[in-house]
Gaussian input, Z-matrix of N, CA and C with variables (Angstrom, degrees):
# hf/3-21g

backbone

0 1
 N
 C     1     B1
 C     2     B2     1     A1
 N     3     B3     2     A2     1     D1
 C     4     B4     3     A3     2     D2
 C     5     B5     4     A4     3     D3
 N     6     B6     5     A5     4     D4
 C     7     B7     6     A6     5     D5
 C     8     B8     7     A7     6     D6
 N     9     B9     8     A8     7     D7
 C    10    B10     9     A9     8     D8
 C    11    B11    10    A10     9     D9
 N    12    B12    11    A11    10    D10
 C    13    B13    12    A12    11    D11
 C    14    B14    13    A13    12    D12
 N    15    B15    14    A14    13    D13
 C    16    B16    15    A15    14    D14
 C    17    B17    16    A16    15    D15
 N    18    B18    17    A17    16    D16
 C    19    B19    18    A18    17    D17
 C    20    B20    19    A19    18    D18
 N    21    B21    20    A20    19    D19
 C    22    B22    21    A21    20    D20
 C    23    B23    22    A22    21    D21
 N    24    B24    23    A23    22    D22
 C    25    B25    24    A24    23    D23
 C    26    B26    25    A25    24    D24
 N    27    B27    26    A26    25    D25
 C    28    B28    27    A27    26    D26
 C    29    B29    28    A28    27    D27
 N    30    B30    29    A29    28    D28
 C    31    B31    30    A30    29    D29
 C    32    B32    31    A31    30    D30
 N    33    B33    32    A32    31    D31
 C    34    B34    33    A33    32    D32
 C    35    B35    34    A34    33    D33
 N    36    B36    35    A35    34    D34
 C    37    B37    36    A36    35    D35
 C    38    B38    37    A37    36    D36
 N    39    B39    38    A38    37    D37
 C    40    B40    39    A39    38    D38
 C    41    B41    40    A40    39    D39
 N    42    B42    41    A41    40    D40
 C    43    B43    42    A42    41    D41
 C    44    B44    43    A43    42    D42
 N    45    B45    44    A44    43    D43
 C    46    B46    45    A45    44    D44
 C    47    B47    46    A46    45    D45
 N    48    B48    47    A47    46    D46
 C    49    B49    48    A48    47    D47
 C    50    B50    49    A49    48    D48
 N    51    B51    50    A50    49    D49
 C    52    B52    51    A51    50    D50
 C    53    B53    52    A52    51    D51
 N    54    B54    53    A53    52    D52
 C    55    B55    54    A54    53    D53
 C    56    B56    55    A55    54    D54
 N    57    B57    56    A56    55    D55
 C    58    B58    57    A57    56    D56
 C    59    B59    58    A58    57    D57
 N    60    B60    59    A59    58    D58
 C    61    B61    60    A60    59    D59
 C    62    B62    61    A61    60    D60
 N    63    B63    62    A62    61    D61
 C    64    B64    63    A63    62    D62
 C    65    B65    64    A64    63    D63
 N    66    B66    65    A65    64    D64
 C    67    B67    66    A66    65    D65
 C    68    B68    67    A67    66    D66
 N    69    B69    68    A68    67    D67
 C    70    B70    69    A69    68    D68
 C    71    B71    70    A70    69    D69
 N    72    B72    71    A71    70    D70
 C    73    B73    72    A72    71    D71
 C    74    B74    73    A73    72    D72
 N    75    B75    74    A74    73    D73
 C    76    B76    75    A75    74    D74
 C    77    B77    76    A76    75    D75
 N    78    B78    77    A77    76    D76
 C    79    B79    78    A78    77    D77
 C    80    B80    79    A79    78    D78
 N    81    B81    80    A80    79    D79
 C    82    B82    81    A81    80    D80
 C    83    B83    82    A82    81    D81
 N    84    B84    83    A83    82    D82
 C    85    B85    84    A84    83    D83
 C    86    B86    85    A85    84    D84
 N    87    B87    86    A86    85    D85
 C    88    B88    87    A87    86    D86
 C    89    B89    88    A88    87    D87
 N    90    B90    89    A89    88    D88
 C    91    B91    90    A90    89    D89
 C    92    B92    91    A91    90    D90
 N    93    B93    92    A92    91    D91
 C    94    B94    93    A93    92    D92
 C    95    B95    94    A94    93    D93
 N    96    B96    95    A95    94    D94
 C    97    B97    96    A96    95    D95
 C    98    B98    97    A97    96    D96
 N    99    B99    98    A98    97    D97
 C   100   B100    99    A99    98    D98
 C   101   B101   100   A100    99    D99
 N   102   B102   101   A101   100   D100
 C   103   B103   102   A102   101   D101
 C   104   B104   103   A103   102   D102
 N   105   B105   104   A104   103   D103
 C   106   B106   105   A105   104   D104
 C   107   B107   106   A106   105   D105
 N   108   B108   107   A107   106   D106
 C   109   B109   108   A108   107   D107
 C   110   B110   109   A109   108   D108
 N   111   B111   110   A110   109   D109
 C   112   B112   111   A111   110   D110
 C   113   B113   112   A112   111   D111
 N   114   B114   113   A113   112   D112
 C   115   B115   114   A114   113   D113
 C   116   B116   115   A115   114   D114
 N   117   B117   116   A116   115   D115
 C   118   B118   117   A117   116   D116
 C   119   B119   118   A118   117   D117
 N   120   B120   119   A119   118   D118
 C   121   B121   120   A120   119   D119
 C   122   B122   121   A121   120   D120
 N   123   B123   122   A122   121   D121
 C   124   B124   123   A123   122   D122
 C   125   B125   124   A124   123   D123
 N   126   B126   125   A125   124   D124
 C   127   B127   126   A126   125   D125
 C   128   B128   127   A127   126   D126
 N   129   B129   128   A128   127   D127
 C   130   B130   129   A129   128   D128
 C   131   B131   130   A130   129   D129
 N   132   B132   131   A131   130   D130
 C   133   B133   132   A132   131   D131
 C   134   B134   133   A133   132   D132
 N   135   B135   134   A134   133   D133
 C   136   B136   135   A135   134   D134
 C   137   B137   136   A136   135   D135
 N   138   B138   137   A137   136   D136
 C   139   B139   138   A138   137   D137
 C   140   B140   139   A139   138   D138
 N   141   B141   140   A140   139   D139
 C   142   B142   141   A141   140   D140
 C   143   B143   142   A142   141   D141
 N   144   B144   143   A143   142   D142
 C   145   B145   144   A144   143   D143
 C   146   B146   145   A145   144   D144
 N   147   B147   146   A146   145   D145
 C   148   B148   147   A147   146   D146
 C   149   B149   148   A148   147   D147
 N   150   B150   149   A149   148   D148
 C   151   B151   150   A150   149   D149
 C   152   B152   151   A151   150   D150
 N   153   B153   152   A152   151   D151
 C   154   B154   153   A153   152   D152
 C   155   B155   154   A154   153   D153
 N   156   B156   155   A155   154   D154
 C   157   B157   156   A156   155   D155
 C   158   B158   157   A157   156   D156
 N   159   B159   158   A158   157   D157
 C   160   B160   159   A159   158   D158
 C   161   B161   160   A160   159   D159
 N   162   B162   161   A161   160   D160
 C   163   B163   162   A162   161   D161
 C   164   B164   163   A163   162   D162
 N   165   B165   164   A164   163   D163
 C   166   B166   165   A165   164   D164
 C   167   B167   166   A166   165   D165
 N   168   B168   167   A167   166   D166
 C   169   B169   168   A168   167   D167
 C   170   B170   169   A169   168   D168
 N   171   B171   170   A170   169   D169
 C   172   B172   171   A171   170   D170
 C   173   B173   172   A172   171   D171
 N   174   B174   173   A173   172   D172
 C   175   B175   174   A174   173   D173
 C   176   B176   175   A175   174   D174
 N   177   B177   176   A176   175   D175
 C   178   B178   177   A177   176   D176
 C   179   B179   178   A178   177   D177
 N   180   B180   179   A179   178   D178
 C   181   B181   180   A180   179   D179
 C   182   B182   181   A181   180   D180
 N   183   B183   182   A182   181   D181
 C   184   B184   183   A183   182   D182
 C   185   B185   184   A184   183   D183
 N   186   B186   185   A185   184   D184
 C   187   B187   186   A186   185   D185
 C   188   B188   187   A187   186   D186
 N   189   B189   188   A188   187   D187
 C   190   B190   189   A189   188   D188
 C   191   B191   190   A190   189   D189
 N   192   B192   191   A191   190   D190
 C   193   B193   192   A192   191   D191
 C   194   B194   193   A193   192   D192
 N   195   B195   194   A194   193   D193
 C   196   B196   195   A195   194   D194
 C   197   B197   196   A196   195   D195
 N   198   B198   197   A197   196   D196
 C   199   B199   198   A198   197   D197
 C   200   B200   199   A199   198   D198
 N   201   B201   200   A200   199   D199
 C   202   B202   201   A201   200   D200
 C   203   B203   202   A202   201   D201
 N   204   B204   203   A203   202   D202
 C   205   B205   204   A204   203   D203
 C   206   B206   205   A205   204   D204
 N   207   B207   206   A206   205   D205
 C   208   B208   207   A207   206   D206
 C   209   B209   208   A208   207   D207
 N   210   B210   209   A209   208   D208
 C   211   B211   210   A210   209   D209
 C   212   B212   211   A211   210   D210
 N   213   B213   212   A212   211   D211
 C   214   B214   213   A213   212   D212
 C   215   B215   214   A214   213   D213
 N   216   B216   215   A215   214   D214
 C   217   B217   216   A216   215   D215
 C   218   B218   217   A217   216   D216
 N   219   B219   218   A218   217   D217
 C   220   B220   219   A219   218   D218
 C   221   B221   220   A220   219   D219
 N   222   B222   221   A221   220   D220
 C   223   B223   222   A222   221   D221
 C   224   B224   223   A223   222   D222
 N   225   B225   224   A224   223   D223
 C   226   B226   225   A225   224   D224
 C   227   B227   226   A226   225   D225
 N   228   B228   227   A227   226   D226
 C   229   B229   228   A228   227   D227
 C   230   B230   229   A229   228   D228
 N   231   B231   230   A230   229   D229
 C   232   B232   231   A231   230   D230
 C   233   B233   232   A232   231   D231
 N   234   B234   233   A233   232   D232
 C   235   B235   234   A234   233   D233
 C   236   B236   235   A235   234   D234
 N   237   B237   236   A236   235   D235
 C   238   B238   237   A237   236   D236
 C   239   B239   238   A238   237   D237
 N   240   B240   239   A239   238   D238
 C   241   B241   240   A240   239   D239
 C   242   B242   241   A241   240   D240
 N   243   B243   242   A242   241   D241
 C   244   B244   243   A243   242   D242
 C   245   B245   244   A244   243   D243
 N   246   B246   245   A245   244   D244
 C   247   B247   246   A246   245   D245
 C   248   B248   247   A247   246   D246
 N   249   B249   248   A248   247   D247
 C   250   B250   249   A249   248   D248
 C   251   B251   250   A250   249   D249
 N   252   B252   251   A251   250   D250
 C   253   B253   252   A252   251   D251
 C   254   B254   253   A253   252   D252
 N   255   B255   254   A254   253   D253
 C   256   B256   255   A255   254   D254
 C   257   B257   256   A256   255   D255
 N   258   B258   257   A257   256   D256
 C   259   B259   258   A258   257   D257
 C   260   B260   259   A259   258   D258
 N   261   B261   260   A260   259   D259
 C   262   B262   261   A261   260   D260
 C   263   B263   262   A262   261   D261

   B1=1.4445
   B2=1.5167
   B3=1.4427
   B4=1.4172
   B5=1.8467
   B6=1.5174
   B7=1.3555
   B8=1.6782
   B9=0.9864
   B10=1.6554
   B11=1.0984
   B12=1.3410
   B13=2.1502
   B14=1.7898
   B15=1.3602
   B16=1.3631
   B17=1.6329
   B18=1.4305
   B19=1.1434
   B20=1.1652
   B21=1.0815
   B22=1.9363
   B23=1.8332
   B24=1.0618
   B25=1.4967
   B26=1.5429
   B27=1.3583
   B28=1.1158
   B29=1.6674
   B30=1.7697
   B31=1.7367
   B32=1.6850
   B33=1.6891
   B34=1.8890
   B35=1.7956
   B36=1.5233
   B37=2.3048
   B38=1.7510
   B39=1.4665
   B40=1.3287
   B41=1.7217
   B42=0.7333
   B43=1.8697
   B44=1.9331
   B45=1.1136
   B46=1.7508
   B47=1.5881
   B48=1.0582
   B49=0.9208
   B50=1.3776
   B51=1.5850
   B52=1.6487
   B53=1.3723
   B54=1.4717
   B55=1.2919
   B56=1.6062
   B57=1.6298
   B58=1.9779
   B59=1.8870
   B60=1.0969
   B61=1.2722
   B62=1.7912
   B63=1.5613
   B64=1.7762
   B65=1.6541
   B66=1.0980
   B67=1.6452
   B68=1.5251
   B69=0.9360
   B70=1.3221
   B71=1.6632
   B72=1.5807
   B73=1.8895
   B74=1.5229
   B75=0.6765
   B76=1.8799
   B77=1.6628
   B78=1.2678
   B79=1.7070
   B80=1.7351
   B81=1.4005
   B82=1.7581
   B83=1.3964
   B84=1.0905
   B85=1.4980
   B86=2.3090
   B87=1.0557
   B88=1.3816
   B89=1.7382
   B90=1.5240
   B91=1.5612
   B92=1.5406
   B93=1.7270
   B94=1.8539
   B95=1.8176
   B96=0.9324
   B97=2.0735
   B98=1.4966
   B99=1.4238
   B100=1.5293
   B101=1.8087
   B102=1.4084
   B103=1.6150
   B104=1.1828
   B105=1.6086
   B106=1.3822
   B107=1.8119
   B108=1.0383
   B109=1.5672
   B110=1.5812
   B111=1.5498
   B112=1.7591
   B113=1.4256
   B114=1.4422
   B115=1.2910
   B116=1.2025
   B117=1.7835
   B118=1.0753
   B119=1.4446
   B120=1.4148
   B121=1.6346
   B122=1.5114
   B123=1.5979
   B124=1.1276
   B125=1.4697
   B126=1.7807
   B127=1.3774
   B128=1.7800
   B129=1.7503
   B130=1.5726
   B131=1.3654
   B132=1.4853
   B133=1.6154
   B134=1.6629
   B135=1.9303
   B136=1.0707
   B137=1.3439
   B138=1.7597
   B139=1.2847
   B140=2.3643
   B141=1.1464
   B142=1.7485
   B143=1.6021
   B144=1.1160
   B145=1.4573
   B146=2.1092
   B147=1.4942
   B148=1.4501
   B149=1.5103
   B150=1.3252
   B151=1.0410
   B152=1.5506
   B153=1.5963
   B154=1.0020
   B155=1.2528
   B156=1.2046
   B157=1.6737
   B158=1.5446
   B159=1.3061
   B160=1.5612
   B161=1.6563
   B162=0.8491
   B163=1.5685
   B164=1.9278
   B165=1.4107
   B166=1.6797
   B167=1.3059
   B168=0.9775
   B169=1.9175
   B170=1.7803
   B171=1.7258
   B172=1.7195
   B173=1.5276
   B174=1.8096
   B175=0.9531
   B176=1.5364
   B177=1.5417
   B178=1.4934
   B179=1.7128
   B180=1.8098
   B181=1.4767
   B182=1.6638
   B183=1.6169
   B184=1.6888
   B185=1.1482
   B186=1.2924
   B187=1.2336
   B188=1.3256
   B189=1.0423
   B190=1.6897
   B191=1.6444
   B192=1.1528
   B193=1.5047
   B194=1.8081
   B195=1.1604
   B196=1.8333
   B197=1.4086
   B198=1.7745
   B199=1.6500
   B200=2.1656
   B201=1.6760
   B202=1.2758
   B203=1.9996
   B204=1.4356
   B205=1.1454
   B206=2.0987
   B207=1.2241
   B208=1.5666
   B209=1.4772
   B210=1.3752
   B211=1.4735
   B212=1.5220
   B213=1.8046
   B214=1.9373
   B215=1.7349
   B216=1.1612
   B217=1.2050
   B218=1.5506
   B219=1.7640
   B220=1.2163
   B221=1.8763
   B222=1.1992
   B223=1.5533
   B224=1.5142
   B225=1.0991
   B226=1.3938
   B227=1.5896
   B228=0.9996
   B229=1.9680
   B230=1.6952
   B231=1.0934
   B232=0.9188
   B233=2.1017
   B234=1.4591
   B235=1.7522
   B236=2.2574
   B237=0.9928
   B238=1.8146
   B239=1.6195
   B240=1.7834
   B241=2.1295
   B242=1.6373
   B243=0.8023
   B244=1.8718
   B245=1.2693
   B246=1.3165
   B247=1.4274
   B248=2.4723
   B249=1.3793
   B250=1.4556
   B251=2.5008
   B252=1.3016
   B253=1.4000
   B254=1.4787
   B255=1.0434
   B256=1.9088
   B257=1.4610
   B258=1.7555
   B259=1.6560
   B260=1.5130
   B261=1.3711
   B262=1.2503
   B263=1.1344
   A1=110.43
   A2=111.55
   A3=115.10
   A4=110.38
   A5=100.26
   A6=90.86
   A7=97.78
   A8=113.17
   A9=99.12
   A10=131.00
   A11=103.36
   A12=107.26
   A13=80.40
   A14=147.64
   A15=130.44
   A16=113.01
   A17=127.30
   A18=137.70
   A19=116.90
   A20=116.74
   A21=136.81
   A22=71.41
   A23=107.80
   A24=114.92
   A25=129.93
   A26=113.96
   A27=120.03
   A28=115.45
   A29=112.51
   A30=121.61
   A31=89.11
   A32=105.25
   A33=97.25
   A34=126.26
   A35=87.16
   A36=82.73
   A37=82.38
   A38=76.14
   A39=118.72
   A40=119.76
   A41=144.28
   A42=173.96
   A43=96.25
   A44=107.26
   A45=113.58
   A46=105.35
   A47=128.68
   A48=125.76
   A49=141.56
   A50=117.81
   A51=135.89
   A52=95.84
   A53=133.00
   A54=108.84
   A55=119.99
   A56=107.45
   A57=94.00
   A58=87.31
   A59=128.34
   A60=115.51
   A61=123.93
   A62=83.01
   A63=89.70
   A64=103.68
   A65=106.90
   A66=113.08
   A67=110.21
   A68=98.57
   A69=92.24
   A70=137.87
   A71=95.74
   A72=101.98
   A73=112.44
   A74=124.37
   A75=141.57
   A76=105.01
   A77=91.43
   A78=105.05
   A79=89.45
   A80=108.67
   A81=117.11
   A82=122.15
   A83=105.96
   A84=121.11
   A85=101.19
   A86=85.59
   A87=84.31
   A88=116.98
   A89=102.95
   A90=127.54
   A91=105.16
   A92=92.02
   A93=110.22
   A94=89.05
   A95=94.53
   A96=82.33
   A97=120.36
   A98=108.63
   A99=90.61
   A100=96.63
   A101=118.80
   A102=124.74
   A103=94.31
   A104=115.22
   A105=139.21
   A106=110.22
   A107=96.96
   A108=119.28
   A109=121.87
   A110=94.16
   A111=116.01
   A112=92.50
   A113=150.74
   A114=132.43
   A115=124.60
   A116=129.50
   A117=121.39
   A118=106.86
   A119=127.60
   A120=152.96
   A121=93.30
   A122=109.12
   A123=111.91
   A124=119.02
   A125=119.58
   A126=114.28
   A127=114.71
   A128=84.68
   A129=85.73
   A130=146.98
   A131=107.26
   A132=126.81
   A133=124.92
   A134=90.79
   A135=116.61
   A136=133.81
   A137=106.24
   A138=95.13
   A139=110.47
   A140=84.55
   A141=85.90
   A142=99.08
   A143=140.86
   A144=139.00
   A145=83.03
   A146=112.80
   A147=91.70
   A148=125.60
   A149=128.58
   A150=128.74
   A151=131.81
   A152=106.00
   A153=86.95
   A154=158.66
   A155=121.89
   A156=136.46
   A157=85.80
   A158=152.72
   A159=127.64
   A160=74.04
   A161=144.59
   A162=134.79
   A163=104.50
   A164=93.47
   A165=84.02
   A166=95.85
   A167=152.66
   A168=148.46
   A169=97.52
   A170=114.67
   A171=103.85
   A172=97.50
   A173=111.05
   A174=90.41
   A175=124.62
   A176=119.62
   A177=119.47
   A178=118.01
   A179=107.30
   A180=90.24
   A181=143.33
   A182=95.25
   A183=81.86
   A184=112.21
   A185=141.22
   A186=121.51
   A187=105.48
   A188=135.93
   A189=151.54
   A190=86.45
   A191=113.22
   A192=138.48
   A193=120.73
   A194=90.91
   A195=89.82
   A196=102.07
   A197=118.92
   A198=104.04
   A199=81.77
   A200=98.68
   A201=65.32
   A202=114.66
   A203=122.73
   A204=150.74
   A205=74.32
   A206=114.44
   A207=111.43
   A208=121.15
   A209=140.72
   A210=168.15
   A211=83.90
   A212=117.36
   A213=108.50
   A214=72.55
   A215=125.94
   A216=132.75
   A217=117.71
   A218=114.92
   A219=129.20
   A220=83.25
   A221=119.90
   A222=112.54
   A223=118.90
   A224=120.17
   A225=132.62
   A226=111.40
   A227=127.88
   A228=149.41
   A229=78.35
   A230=152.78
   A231=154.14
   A232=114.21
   A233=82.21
   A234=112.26
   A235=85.32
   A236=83.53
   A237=56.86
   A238=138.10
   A239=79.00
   A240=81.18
   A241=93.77
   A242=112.87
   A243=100.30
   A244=120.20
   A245=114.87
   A246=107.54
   A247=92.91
   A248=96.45
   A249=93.24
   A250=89.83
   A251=102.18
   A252=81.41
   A253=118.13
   A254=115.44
   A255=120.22
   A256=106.62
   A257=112.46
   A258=101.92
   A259=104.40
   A260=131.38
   A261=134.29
   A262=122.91
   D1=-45.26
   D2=176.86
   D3=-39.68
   D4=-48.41
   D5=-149.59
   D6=-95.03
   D7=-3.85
   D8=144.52
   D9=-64.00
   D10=-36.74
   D11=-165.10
   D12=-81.13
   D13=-35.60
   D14=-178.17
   D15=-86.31
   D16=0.10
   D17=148.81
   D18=-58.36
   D19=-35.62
   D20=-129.51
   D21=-93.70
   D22=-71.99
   D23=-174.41
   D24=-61.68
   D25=-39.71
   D26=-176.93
   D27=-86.25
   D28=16.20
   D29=174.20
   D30=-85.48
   D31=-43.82
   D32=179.65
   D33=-62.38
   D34=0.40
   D35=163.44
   D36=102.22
   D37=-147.58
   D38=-173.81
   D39=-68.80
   D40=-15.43
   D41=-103.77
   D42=-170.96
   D43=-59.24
   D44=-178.73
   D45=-77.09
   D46=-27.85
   D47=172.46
   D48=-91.69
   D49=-12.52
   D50=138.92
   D51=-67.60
   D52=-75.10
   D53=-159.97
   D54=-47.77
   D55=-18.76
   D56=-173.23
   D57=-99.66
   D58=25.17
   D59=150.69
   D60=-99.57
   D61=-18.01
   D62=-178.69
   D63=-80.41
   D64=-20.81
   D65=179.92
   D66=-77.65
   D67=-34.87
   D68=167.74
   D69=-80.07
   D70=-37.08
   D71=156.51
   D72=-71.66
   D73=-13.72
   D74=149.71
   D75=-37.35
   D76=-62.58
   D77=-154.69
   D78=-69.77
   D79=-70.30
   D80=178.53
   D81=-30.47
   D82=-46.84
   D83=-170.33
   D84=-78.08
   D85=-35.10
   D86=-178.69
   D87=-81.44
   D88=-25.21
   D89=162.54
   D90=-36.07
   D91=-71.07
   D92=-170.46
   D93=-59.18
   D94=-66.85
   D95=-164.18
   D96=-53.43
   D97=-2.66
   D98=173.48
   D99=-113.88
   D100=16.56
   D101=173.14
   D102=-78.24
   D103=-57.22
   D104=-166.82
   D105=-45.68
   D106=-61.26
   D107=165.99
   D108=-29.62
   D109=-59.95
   D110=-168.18
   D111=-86.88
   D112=-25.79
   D113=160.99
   D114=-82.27
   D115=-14.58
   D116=-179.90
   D117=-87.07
   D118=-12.56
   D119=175.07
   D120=-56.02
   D121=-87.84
   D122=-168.47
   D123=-61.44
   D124=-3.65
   D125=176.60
   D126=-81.19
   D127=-36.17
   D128=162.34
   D129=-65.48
   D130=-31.94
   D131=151.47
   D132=-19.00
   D133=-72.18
   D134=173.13
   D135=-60.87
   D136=-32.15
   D137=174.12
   D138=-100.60
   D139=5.64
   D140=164.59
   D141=-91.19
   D142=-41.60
   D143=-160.24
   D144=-65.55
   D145=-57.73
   D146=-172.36
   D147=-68.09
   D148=-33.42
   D149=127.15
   D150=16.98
   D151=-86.80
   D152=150.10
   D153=-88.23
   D154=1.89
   D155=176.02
   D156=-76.47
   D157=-24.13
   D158=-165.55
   D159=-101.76
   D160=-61.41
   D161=-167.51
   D162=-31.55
   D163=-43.91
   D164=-168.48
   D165=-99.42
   D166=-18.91
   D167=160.50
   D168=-46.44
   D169=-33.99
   D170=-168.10
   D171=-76.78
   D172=-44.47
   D173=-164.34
   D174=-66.34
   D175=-48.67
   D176=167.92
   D177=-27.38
   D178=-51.87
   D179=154.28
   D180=-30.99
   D181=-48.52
   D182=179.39
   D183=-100.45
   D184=-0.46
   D185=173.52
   D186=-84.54
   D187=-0.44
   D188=168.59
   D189=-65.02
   D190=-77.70
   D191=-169.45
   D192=-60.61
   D193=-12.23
   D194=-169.70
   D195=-104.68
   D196=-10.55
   D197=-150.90
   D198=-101.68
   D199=-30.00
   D200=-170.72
   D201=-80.21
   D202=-15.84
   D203=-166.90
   D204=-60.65
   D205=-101.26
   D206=-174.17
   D207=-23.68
   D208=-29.82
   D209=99.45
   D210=22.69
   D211=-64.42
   D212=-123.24
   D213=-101.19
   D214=-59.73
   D215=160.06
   D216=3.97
   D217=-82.93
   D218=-152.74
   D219=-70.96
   D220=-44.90
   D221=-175.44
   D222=-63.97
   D223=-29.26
   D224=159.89
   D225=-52.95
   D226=-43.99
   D227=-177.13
   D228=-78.56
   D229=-78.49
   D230=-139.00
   D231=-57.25
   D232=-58.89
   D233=-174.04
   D234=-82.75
   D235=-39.20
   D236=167.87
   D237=-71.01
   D238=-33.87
   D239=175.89
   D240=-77.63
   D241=-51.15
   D242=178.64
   D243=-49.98
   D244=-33.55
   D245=-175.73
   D246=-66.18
   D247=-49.00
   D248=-151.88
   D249=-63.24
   D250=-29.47
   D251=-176.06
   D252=-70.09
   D253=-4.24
   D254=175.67
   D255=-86.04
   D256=-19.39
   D257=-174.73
   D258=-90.67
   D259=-10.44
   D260=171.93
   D261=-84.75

């Protein structure tokens, strides 16, 4: 089939025969941009999949970190009203 459709073109000379070369850097060029495509796809994948695993590694961090921090907090509120009811 190919070499009909480059027959097809190359009976018109010189004129048929750039155009079935432009069809073809056509074709290549459109090759690379849809390579281009399918690796920047799967780069994005990959870097949202890590994404989120550090999203949920931060959060487990603070709730590790926040329950006892509210803990040091409320005792701090605590030793403060005591401190101020002994100065009165």
């Amino acid at each position: 089939m190919s070499a009909d459709f480059g027959g097809a073109f190359l009976q018109y000379g010189a004129l048929g025969a750039i155009a079935l070369l432009a069809l073809f850097a056509v074709r290549v060029l459109y090759n690379r941009a849809d390579e281009d495509r399918a690796y920047h796809r799967t780069r994005a994948d990959r870097l949202e999949d890590e994404l989120r695993a550090l999203n949920s590694a931060m959060r487990e961090q603070y709730i590790k970190v926040i329950g006892p921090a509210t803990e040091a907090i409320a005792e701090a509120i605590k030793a403060l009203d005591a401190a101020r009811r002994e100065t009165r």
